[in-house]
C-alpha positions as a Markdown table, in Angstrom:
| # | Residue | x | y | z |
|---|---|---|---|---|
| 1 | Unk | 0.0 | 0.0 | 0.0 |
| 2 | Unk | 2.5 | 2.5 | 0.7 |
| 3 | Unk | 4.7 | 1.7 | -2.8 |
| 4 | Unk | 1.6 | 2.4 | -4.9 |
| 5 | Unk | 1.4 | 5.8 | -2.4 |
| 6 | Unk | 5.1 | 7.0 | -3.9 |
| 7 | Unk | 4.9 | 5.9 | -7.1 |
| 8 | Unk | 3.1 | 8.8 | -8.7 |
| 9 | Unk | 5.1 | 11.2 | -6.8 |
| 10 | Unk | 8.6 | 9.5 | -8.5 |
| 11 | Unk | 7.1 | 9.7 | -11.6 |
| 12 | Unk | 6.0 | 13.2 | -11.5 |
| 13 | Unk | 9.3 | 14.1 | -10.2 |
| 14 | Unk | 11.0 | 12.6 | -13.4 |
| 15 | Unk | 8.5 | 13.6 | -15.7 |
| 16 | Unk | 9.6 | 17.3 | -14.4 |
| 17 | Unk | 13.2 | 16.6 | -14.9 |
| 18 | Unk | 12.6 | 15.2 | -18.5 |
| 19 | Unk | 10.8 | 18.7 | -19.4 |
| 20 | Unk | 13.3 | 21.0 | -17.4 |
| 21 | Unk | 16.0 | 19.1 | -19.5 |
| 22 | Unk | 14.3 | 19.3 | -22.8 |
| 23 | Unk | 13.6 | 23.0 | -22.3 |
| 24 | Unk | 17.6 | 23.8 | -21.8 |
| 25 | Unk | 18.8 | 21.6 | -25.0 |
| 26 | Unk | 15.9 | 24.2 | -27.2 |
| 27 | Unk | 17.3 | 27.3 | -25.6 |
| 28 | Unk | 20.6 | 26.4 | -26.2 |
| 29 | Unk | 20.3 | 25.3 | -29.8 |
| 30 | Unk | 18.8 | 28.6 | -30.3 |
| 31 | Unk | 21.0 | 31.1 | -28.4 |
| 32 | Unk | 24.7 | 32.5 | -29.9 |
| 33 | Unk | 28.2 | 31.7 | -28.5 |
| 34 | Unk | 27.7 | 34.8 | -26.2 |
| 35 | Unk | 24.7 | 33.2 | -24.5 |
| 36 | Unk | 22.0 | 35.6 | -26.1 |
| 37 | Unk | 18.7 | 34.2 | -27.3 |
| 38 | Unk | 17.6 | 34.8 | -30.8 |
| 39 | Unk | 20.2 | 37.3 | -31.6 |
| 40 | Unk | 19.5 | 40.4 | -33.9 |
| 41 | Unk | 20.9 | 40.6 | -36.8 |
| 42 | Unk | 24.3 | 43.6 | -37.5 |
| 43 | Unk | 23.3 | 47.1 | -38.4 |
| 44 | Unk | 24.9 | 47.2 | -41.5 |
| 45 | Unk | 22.7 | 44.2 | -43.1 |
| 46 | Unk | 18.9 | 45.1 | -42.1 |
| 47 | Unk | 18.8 | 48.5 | -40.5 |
| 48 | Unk | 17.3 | 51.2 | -42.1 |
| 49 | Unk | 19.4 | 54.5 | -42.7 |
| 50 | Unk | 16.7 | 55.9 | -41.4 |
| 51 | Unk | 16.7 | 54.1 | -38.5 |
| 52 | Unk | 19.9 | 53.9 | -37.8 |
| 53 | Unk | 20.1 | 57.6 | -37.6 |
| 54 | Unk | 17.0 | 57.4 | -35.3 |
| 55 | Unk | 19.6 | 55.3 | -32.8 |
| 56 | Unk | 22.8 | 57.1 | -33.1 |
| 57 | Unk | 21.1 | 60.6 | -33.1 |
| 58 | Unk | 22.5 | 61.7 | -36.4 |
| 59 | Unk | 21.2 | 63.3 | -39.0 |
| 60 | Unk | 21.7 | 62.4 | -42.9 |
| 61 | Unk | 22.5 | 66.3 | -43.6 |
| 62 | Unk | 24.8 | 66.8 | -41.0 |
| 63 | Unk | 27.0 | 63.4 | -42.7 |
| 64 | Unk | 26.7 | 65.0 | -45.6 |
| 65 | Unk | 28.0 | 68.6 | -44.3 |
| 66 | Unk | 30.9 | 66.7 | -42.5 |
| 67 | Unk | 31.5 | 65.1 | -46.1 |
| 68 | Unk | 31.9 | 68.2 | -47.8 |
| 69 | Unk | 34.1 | 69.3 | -45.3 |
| 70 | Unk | 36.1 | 67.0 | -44.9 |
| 71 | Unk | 36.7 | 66.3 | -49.0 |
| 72 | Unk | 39.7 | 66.4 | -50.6 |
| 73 | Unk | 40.9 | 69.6 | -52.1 |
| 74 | Unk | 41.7 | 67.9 | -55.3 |
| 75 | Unk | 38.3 | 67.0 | -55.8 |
| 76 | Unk | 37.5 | 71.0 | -56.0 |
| 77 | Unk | 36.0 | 71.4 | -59.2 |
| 78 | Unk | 38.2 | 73.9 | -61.8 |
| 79 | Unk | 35.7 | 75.5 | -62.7 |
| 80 | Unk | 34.3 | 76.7 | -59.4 |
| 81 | Unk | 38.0 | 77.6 | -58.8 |
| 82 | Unk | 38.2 | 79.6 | -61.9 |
| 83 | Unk | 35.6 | 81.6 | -61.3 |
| 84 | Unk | 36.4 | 82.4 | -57.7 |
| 85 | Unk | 40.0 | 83.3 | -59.0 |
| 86 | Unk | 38.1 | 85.6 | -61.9 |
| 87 | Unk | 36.3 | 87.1 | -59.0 |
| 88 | Unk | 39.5 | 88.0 | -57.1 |
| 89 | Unk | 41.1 | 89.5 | -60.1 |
| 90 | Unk | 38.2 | 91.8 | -61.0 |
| 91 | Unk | 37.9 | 92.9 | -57.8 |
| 92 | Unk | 41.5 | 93.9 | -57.7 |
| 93 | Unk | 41.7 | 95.5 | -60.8 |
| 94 | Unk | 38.5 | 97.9 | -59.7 |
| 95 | Unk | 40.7 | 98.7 | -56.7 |
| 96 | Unk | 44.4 | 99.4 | -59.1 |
| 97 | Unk | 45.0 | 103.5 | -58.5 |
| 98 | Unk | 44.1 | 105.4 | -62.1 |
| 99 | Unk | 46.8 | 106.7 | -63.6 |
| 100 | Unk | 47.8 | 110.2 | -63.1 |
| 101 | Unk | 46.4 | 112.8 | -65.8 |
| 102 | Unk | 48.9 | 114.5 | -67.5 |
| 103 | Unk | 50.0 | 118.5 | -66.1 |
| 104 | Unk | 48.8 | 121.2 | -67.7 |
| 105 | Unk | 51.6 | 123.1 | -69.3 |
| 106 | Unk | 52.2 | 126.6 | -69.6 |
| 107 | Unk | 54.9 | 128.2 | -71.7 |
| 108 | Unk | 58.1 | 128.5 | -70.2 |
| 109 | Unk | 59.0 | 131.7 | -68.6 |
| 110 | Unk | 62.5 | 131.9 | -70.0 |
| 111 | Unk | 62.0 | 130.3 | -72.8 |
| 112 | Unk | 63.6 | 133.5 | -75.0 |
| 113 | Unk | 67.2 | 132.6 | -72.8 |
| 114 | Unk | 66.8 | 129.3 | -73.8 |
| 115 | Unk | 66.6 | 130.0 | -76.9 |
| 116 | Unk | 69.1 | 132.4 | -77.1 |
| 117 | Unk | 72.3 | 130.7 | -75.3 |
| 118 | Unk | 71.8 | 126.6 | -75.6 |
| 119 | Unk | 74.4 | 126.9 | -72.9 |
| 120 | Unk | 72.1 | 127.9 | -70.3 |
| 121 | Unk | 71.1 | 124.9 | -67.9 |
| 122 | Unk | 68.2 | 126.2 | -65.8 |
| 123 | Unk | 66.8 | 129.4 | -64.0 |
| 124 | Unk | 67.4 | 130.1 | -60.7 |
| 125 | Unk | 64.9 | 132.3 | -58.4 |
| 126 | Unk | 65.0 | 133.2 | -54.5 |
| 127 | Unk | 62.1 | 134.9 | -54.0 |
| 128 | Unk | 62.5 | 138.6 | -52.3 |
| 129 | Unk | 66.2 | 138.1 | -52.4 |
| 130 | Unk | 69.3 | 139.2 | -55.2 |
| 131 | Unk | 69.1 | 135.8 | -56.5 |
| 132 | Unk | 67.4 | 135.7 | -59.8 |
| 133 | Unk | 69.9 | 134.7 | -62.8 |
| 134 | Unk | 70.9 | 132.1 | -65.5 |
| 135 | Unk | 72.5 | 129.1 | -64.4 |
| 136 | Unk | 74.8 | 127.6 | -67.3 |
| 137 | Unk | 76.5 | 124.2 | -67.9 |
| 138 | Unk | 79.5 | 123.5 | -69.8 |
| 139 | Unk | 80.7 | 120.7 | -69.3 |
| 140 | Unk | 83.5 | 120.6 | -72.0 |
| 141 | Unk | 85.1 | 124.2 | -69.9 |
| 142 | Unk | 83.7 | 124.7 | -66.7 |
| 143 | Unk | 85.1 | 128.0 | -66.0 |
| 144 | Unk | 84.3 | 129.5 | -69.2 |
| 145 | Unk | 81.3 | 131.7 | -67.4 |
| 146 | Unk | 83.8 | 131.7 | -64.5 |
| 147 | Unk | 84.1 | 135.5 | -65.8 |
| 148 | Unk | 81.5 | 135.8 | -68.3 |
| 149 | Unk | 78.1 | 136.9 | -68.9 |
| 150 | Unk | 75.3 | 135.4 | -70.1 |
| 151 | Unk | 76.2 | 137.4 | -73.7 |
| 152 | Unk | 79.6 | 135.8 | -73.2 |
| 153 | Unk | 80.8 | 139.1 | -72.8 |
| 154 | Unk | 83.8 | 139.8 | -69.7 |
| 155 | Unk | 82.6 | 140.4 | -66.2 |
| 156 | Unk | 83.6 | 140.0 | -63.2 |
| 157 | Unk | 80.6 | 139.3 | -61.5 |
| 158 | Unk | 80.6 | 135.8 | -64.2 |
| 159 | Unk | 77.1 | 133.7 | -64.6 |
| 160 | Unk | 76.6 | 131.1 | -62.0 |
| 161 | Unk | 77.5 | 127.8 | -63.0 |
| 162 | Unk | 76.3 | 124.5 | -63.2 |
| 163 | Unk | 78.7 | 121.8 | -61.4 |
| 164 | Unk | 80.5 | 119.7 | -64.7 |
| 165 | Unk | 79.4 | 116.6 | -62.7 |
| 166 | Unk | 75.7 | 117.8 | -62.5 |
| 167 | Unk | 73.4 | 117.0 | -64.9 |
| 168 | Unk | 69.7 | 118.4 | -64.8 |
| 169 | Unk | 68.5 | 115.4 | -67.8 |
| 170 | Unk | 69.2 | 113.0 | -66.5 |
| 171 | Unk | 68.7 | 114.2 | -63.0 |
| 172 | Unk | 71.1 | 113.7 | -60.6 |
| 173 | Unk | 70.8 | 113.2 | -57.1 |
| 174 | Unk | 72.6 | 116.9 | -56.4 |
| 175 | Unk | 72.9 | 119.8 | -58.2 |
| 176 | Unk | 75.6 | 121.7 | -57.2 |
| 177 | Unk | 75.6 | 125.4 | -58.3 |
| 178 | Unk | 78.8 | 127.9 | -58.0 |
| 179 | Unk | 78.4 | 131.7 | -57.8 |
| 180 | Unk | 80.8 | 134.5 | -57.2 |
| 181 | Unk | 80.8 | 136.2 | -53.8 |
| 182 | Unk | 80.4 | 139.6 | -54.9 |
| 183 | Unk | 78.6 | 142.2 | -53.3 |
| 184 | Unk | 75.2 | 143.1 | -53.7 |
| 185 | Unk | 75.4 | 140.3 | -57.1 |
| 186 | Unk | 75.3 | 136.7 | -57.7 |
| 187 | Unk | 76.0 | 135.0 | -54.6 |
| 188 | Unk | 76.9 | 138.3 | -51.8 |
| 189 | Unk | 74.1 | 137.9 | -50.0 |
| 190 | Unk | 74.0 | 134.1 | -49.4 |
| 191 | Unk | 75.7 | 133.8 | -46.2 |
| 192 | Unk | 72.5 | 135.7 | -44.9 |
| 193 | Unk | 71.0 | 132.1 | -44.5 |
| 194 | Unk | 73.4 | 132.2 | -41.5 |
| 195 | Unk | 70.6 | 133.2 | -38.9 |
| 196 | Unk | 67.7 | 130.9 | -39.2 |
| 197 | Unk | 65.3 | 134.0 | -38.9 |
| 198 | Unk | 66.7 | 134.9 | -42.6 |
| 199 | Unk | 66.4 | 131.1 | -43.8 |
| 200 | Unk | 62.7 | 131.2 | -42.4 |
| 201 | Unk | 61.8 | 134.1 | -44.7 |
| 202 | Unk | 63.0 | 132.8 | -47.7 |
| 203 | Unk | 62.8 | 129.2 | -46.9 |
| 204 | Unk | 62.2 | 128.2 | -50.7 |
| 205 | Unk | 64.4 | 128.6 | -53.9 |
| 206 | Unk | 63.0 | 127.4 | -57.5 |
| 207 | Unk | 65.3 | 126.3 | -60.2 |
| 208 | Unk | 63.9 | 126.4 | -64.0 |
| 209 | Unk | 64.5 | 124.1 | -66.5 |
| 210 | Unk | 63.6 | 123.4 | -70.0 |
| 211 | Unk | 60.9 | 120.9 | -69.0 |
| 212 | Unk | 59.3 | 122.6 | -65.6 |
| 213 | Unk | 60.0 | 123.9 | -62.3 |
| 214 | Unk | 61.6 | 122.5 | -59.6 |
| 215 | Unk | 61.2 | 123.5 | -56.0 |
| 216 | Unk | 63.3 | 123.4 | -52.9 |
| 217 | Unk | 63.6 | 123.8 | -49.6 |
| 218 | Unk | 66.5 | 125.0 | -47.2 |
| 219 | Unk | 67.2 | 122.0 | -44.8 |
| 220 | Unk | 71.0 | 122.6 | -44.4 |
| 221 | Unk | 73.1 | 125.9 | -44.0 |
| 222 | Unk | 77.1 | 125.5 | -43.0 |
| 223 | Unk | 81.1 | 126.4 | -43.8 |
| 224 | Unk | 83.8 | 124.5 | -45.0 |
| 225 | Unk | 86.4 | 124.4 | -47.5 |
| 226 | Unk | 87.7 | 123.0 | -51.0 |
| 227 | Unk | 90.4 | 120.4 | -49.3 |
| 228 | Unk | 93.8 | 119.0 | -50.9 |
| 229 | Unk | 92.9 | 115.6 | -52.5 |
| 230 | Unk | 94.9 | 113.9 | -50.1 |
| 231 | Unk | 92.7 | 115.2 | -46.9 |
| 232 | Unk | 90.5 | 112.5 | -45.9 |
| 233 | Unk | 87.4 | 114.3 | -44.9 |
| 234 | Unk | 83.5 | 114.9 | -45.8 |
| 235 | Unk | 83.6 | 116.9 | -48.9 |
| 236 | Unk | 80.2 | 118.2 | -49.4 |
| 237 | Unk | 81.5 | 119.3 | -53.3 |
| 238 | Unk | 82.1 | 115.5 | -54.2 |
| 239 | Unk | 78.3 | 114.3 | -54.1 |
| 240 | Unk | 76.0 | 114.2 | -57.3 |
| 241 | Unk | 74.7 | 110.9 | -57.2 |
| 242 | Unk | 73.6 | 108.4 | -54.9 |
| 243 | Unk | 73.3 | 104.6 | -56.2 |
| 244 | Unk | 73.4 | 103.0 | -53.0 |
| 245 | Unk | 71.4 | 104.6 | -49.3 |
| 246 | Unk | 74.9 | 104.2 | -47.9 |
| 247 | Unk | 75.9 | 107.0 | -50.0 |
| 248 | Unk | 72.8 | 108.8 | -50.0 |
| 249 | Unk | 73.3 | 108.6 | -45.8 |
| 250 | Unk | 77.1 | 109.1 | -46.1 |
| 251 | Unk | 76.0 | 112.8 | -47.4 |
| 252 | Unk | 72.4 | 113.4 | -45.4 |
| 253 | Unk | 74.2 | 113.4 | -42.4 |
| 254 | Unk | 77.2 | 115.0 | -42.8 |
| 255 | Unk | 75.5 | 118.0 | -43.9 |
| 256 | Unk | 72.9 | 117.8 | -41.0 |
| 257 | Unk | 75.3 | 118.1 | -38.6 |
| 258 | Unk | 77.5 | 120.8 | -40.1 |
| 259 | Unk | 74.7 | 122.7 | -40.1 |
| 260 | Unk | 74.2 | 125.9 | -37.8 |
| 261 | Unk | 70.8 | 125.3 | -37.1 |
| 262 | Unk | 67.6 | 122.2 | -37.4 |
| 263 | Unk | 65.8 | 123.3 | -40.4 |
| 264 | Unk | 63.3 | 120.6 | -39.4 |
| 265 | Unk | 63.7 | 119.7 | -43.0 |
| 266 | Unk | 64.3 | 115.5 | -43.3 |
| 267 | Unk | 65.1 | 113.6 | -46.4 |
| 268 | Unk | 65.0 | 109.8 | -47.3 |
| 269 | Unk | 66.5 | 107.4 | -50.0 |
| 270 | Unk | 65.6 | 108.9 | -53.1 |
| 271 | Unk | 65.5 | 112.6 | -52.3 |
| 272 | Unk | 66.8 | 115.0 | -54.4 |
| 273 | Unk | 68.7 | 118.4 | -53.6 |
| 274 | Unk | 70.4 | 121.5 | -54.9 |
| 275 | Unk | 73.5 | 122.8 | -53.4 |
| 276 | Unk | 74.9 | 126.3 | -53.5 |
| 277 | Unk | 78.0 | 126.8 | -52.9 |
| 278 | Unk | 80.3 | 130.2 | -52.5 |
| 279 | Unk | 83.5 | 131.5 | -51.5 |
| 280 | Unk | 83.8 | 132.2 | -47.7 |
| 281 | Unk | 87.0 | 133.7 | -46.1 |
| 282 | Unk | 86.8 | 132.2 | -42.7 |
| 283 | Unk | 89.4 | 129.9 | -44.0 |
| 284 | Unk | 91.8 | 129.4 | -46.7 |
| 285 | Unk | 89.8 | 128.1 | -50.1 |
| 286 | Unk | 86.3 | 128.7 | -47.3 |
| 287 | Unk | 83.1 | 127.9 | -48.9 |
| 288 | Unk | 79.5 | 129.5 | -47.6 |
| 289 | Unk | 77.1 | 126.2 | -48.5 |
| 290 | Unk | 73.3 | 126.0 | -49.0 |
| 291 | Unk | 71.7 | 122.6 | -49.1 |
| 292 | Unk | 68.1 | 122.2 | -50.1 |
| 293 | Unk | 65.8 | 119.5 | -50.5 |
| 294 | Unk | 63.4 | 119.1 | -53.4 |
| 295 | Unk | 59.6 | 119.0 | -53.0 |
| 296 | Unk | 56.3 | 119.0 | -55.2 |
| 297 | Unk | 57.4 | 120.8 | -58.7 |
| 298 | Unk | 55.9 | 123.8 | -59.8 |
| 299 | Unk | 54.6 | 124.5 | -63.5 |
| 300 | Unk | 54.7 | 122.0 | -66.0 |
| 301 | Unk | 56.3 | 124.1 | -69.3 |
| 302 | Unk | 55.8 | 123.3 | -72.7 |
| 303 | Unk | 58.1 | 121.9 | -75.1 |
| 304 | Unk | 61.0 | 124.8 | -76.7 |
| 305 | Unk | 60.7 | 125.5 | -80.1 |
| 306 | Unk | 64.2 | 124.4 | -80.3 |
| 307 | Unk | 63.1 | 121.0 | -78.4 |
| 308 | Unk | 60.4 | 121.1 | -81.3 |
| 309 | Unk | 62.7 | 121.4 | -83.8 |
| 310 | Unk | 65.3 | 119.0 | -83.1 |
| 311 | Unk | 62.8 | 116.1 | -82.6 |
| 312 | Unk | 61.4 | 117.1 | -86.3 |
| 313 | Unk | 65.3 | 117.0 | -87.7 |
| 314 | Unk | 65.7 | 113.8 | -86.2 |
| 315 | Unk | 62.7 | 112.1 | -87.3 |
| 316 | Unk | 63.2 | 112.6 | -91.0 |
């Protein structure tokens, strides 16, 4: 009686084994190495791009923004580049300076000199001062004006005179003009410029030539002499053109400081000046020396009929 009691409890027991077993062989025929049950398949082979951007929080436009930024520049397309470069160009040829119109020209004040003696280089003018004469240039004889006129007739008084080494075309860096110290002519009242109050009133000197005006003003005033050629020195009379700044400087300040006052006048590379220079007795062969720089130009003059004529002899 109490086998057939147990019996059904035993076979209930192993009927609930057999099922508990049967249960773990299906999950783990179904399940991945991992242990997870019915795994889902990889992004790349069922998920929607849609979807997917859903799940990473991503948006389609902003890929394709990081795509373009991100390209490679030799993808750019020439074109586009073209007409960006086209862009650039027009832009900076709007921008290029117009060129400058041409003077108006007026006849040439001393045009008849000109005319009259080819020798004469230039016009020279200190306003409200002696100073207002022919300036010639012989370069074959510099002395011949030494005691000449303009007419080429004696005097003592002479014509100023253009330094052989100048040149007014082409223009050299310095013009250096020489002029007799004589009283009440030429050159006798230059070493006024020794007080600055003077040099402020006539701060200015012009010098005509053949093409137009040129204008000046004061910046240095000093003494000094013609030395032997064996003195090593500063010789202001050596100067006429500057091909490198250290020559240009060499001069600049030399003359600055031998000066007996600060014109507040300042040059650069470039600059151009006239120098006057007379005879001073403060010292044996003394000079009296006038250094100015040049600024705007005044009229522009036009051509001489000589200028004219010469130009038509060598174009037939």
């Amino acid at each position: 009686m109490g086998r057939k009691r147990f019996l059904p409890i035993v076979l209930f027991i192993l009927a609930v084994l057999f099922l508990g077993a049967g249960v773990m062989a299906f999950l783990w025929e179904h399940s991945d190495p991992f242990g997870n049950l019915f795994p889902t398949k990889t992004v790349t082979e069922s998920v929607d791009p849609v979807q997917a951007d859903e799940r990473t929080g991503i948006s389609s436009t902003v890929k394709e923004d990081t795509e373009v930024v991100n390209s490679d520049p030799d993808d750019t397309d020439p074109a586009e580049t073209s007409e960006e470069s086209g862009t650039v160009e027009e832009t900076e040829s709007a921008s290029e300076p117009e060129p400058e119109p041409e003077p108006v020209r007026v006849e040439n004040p001393y045009k008849e000199y000109f005319l009259e003696n080819p020798d004469m280089a230039a016009w020279l003018r200190i306003p409200d001062t002696i100073v207002d004469y022919p300036v010639m240039w012989t370069p074959e004889d510099e002395d011949f004006y030494l005691l000449k006129n303009f007419k080429k007739k004696k005097s003592g008084n002479g014509c100023l005179i253009l330094d052989t080494d100048s040149c007014m075309d082409p223009l050299t860096t310095n013009l250096i003009i020489h002029g007799h110290n004589n009283k009440g002519a030429m050159f006798g009242n230059l070493s006024k410029y020794e007080k600055k109050e003077y040099r402020d009133e006539h701060p200015f000197i012009y010098l005509s030539g053949k093409d137009y005006e040129h204008a000046y003003v004061v910046m240095a005033v000093f003494r000094s002499q013609v030395f032997y050629s064996t003195d090593v020195c500063f010789k202001y009379y050596k100067f006429f053109r500057a091909d490198t700044e250290e020559e240009f400087k060499d001069f600049y300040d030399n003359v600055k400081a031998m000066s007996y006052y600060d014109t507040g006048v300042e040059a650069t590379f470039g600059d151009r000046f006239l120098t006057l220079s007379t005879c001073s007795y403060h010292t044996e062969n003394g000079r009296f020396v006038v250094v100015a720089k040049e600024v705007e130009p005044g009229d522009f003059y036009e051509p001489l009929d000589i200028d004219v004529k010469n130009k038509e002899s060598n174009d037939q």
